[in-house]
Structure formats: structure tokens, C-alpha cells
PASEBA-1860 file (N, C-alpha, C; in nm, 3 decimals):
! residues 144
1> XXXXXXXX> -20.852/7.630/12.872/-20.814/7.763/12.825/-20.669/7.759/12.777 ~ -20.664/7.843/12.631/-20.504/7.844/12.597/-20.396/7.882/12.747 ~ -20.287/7.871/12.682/-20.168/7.921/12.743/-20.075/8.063/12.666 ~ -20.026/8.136/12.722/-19.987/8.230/12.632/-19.839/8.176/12.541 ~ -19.801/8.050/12.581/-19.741/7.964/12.478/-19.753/7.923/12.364 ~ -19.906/7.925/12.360/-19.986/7.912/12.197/-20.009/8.069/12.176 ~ -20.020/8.113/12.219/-20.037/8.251/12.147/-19.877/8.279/12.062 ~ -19.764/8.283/12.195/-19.650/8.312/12.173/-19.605/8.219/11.963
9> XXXXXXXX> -19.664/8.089/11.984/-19.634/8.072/11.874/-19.695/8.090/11.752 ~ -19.804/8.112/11.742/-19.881/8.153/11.658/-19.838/8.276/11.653 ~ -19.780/8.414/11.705/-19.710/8.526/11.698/-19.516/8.544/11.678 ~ -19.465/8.408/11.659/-19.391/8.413/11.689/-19.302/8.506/11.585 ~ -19.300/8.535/11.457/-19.302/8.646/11.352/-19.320/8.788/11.435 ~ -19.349/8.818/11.540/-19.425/8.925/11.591/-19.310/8.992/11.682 ~ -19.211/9.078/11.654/-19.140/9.129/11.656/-19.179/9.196/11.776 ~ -19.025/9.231/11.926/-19.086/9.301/12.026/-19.018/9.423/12.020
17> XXXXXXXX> -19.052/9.515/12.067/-18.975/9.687/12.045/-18.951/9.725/12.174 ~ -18.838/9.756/12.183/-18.789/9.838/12.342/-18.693/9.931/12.301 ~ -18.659/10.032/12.408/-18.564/10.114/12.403/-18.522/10.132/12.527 ~ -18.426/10.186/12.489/-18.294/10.222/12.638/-18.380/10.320/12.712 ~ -18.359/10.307/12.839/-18.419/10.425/12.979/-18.332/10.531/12.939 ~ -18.262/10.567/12.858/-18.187/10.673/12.798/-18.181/10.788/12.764 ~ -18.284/10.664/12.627/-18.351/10.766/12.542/-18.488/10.836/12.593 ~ -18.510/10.970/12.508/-18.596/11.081/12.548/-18.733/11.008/12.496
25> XXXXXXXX> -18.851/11.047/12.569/-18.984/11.044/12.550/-19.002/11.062/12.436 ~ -18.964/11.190/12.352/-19.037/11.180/12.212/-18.959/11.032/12.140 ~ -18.849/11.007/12.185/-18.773/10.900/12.101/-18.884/10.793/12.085 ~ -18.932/10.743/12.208/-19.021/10.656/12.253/-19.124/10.640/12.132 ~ -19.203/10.769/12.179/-19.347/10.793/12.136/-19.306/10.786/11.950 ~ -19.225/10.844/11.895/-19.206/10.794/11.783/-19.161/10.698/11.719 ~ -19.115/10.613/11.783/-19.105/10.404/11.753/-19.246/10.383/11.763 ~ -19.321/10.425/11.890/-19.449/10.354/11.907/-19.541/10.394/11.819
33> XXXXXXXX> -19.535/10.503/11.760/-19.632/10.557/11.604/-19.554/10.465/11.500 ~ -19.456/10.474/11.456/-19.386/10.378/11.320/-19.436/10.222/11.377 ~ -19.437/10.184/11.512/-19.439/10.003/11.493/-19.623/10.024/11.548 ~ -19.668/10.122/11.554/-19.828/10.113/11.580/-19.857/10.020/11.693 ~ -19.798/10.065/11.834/-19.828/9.991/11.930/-19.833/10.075/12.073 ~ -19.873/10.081/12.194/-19.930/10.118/12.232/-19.856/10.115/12.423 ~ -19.728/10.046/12.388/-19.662/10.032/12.519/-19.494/10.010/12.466 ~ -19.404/10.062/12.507/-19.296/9.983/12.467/-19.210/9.985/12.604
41> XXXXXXXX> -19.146/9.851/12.594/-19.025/9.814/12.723/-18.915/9.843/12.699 ~ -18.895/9.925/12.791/-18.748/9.982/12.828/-18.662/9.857/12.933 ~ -18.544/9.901/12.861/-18.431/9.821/12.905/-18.315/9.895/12.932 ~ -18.195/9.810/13.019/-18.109/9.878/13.051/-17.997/9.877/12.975 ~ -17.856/9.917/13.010/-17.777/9.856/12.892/-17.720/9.747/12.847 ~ -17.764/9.658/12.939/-17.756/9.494/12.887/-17.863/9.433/12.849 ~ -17.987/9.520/12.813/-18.108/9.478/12.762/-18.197/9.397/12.828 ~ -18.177/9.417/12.993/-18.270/9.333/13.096/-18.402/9.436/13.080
49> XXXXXXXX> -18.484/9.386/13.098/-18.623/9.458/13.107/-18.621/9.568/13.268 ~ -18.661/9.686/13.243/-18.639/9.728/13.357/-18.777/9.850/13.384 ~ -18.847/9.856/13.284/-18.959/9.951/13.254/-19.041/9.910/13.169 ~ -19.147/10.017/13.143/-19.255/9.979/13.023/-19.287/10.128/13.023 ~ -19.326/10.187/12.939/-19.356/10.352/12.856/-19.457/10.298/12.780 ~ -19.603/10.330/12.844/-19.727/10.346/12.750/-19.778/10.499/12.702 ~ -19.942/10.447/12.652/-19.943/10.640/12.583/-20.009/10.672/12.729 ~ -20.067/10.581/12.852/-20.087/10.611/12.971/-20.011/10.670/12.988
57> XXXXXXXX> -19.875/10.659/13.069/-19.754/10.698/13.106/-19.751/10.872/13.006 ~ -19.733/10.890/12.906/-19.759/10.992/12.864/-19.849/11.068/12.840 ~ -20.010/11.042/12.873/-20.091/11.109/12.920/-20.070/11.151/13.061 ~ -20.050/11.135/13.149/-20.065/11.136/13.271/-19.933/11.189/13.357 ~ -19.786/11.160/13.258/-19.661/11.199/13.297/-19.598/11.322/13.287 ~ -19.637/11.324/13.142/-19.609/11.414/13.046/-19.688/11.530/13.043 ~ -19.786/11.546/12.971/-19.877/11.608/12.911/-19.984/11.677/13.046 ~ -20.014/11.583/13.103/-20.049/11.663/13.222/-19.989/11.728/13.355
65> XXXXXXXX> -19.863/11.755/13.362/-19.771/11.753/13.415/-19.680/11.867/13.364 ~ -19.727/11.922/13.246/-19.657/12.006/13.117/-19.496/12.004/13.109 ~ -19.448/11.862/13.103/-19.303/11.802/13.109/-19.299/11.815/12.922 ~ -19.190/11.856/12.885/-19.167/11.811/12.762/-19.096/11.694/12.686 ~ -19.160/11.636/12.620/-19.147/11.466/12.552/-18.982/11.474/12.545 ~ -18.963/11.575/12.441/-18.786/11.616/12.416/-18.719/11.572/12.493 ~ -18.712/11.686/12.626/-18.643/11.650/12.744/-18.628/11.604/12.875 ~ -18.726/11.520/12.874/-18.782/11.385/12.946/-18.713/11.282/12.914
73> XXXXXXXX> -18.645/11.204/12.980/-18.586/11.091/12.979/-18.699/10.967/13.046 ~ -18.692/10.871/12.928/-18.787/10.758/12.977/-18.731/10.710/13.121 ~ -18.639/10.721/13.147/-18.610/10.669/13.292/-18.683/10.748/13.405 ~ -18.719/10.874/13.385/-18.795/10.952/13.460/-18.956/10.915/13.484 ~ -18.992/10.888/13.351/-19.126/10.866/13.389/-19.207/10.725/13.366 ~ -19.066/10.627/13.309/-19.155/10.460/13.302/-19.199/10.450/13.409 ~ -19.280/10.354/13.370/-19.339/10.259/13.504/-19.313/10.159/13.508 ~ -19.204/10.214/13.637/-19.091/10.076/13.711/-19.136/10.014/13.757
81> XXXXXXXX> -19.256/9.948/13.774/-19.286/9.787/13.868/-19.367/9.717/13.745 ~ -19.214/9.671/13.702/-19.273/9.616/13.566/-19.342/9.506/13.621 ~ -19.485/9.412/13.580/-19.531/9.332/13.588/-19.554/9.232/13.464 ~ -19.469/9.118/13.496/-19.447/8.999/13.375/-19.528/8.879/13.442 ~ -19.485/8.846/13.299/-19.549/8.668/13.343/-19.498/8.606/13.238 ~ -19.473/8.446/13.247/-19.395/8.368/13.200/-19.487/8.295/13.105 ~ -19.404/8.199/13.000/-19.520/8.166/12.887/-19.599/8.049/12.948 ~ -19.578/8.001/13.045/-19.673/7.874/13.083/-19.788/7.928/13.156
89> XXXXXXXX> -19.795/8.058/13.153/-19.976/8.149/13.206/-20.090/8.135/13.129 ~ -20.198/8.100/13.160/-20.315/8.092/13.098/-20.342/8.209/13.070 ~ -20.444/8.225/12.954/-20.480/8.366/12.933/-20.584/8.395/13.029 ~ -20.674/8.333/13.127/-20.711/8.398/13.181/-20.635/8.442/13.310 ~ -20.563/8.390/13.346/-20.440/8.403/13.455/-20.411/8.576/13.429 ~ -20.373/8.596/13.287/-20.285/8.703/13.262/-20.414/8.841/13.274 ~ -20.580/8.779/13.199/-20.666/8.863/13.216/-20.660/8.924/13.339 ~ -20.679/8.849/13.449/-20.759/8.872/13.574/-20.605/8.949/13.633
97> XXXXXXXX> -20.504/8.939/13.588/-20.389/9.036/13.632/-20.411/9.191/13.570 ~ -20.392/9.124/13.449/-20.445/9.308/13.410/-20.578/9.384/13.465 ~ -20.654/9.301/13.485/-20.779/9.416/13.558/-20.780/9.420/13.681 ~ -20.654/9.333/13.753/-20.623/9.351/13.882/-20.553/9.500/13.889 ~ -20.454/9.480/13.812/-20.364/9.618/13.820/-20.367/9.677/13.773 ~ -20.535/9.704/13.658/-20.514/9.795/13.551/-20.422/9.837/13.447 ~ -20.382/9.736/13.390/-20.291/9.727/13.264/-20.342/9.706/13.122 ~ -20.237/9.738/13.039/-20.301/9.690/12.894/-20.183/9.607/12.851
105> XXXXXXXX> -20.078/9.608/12.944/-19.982/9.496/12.844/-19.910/9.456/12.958 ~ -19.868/9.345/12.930/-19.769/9.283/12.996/-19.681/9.118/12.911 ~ -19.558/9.217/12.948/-19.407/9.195/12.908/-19.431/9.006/12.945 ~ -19.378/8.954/12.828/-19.359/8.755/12.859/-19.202/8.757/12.880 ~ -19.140/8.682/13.007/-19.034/8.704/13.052/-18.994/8.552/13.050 ~ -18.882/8.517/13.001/-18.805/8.348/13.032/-18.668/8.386/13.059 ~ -18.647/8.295/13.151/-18.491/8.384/13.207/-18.463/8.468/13.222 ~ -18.521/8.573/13.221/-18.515/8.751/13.268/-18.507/8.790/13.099
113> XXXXXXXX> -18.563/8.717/13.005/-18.536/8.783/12.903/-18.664/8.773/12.840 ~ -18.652/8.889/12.737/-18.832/8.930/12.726/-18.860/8.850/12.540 ~ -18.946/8.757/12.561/-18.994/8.628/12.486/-19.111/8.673/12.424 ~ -19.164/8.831/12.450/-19.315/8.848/12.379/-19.375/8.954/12.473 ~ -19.482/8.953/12.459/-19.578/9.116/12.497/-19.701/9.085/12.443 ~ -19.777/9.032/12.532/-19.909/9.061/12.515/-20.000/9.139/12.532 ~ -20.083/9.205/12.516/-20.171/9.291/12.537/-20.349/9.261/12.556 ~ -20.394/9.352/12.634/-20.519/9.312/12.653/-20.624/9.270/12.561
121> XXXXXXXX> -20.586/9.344/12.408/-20.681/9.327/12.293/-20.626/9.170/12.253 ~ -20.493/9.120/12.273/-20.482/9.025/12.220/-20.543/8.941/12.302 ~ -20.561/8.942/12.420/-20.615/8.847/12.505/-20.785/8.819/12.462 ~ -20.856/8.935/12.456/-20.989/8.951/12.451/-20.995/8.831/12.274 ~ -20.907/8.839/12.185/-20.928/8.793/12.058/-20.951/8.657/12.037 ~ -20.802/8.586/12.166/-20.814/8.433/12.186/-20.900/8.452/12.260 ~ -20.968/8.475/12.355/-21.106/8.468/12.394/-21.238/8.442/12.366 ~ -21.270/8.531/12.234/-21.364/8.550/12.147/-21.359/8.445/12.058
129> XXXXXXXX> -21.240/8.399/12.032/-21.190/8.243/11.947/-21.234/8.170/12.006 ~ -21.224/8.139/12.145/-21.234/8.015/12.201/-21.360/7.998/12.254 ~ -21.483/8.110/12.264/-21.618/8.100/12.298/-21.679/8.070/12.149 ~ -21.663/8.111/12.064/-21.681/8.032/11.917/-21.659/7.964/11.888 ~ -21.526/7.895/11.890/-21.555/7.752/11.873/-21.614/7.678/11.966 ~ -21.640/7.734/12.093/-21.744/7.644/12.202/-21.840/7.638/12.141 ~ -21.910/7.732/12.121/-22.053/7.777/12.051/-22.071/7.660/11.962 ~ -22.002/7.676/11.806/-21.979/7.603/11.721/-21.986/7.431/11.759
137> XXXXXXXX> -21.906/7.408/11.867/-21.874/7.297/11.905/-22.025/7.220/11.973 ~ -22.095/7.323/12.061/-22.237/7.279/12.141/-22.346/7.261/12.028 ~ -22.360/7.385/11.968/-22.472/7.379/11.865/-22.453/7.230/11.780 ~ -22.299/7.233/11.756/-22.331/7.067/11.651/-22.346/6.967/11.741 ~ -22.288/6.943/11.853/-22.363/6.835/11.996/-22.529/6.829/12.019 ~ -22.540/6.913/12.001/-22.718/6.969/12.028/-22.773/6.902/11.896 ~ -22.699/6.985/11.809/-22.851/6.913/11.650/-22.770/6.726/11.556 ~ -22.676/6.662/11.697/-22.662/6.580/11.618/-22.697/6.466/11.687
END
């Protein structure tokens, strides 16, 4: 099974988005509509990873809670037990974490510094890659 090291490079073009525990919720939620993504990591002011702000987090923080995005500070309502993992993790390593803890992303950390962000759809994709080319790989073992 890959490592999220091959993912990391095959993405390596793949730009990561965070913002300061600072800034306000709508700040958030409108980076995450312009970069079309679905979690972003908050950092502090030396840019250590210190949170993560999904549209969870704002379903559930926000909106049900009738807090307003405006004047909500992401430091109020991230979810502080950020859970990382380093690039030498298998992807299924990282799977069986997220459906441990019910996640959809988790932050790639080297030296306390954040190297990438994977997400559950990306995981499921190298997945689906790598049972196809099994497939591919048996069927021509079989008819040769």
C-alpha cells in the first residue's frame, strides 16, 4: 500500500490554506468557498498548526448554536485536538484513523510544520487506483 509520501508528491503543486485563530468565521468560510475545500488549518502567529475549521465545525458550532460567522472568532470554535500524521503513514494507516475519529481531513506534519492535507476523498481515490491496477494486474496473470 502507498505511503502518503507518494501522494504528497504527486500533489506537490497542491497548495495548503490556513488562517490565523484570529480571524472571524465568515473570514474562514470564505477562503474555503474561493480555494473549494472543505477544512482549513488554523495557525498561530508563528504559523504552528494549532486548529482545523471544517463546514462540520460550522454546522454544528455555528449555525446550530445561532452564533454569528461575523463575530465568531475561529479560535472559539476550531477543533483543537488537531490530529496529524507524518508523511511516512500508509494510506491505510491514515484511513482507519479517520473512521476511528470520524474525520475528513487530516493535516501532514514534518517538524511541526504542515507539509500537506489529506482528505478522506483523496484517500478513497489512491485506493480505487490501487484495486485497479490489482484487478488489471490478476486478470492478465490469469489469461496469460
Amino acid at each position: 500500500m502507498a505511503k502518503l509520501e507518494d501522494f504528497l508528491k504527486l500533489n506537490k503543486d497542491k497548495q495548503i490554506w490556513t488562517i490565523s485563530k484570529d480571524q472571524n468565521v465568515k473570514q474562514a468560510l470564505i477562503l474555503m468557498s474561493e480555494k473549494n475545500i472543505g477544512a482549513i488549518i488554523i495557525v498561530d502567529n508563528n504559523g504552528f498548526p494549532i486548529g482545523i475549521f471544517s463546514e462540520r465545525d460550522y454546522a454544528r458550532k455555528i449555525i446550530l448554536k445561532g452564533k454569528s460567522s461575523k463575530d465568531t472568532l475561529l479560535d472559539e470554535v476550531m477543533t483543537k485536538e488537531l490530529i496529524t500524521v507524518t508523511r511516512d503513514y500508509k494510506i491505510e494507516q491514515c484511513m482507519e484513523i479517520m473512521i476511528e475519529k470520524k474525520i475528513r481531513h487530516l493535516p501532514v506534519l514534518e517538524d511541526k510544520k504542515i507539509v500537506g492535507i489529506v482528505s478522506i476523498g483523496d484517500l478513497l481515490k489512491i485506493v480505487v487506483k490501487e484495486q485497479k491496477e490489482l484487478i488489471d494486474h490478476l486478470q492478465k496473470f490469469i489469461t496469460s
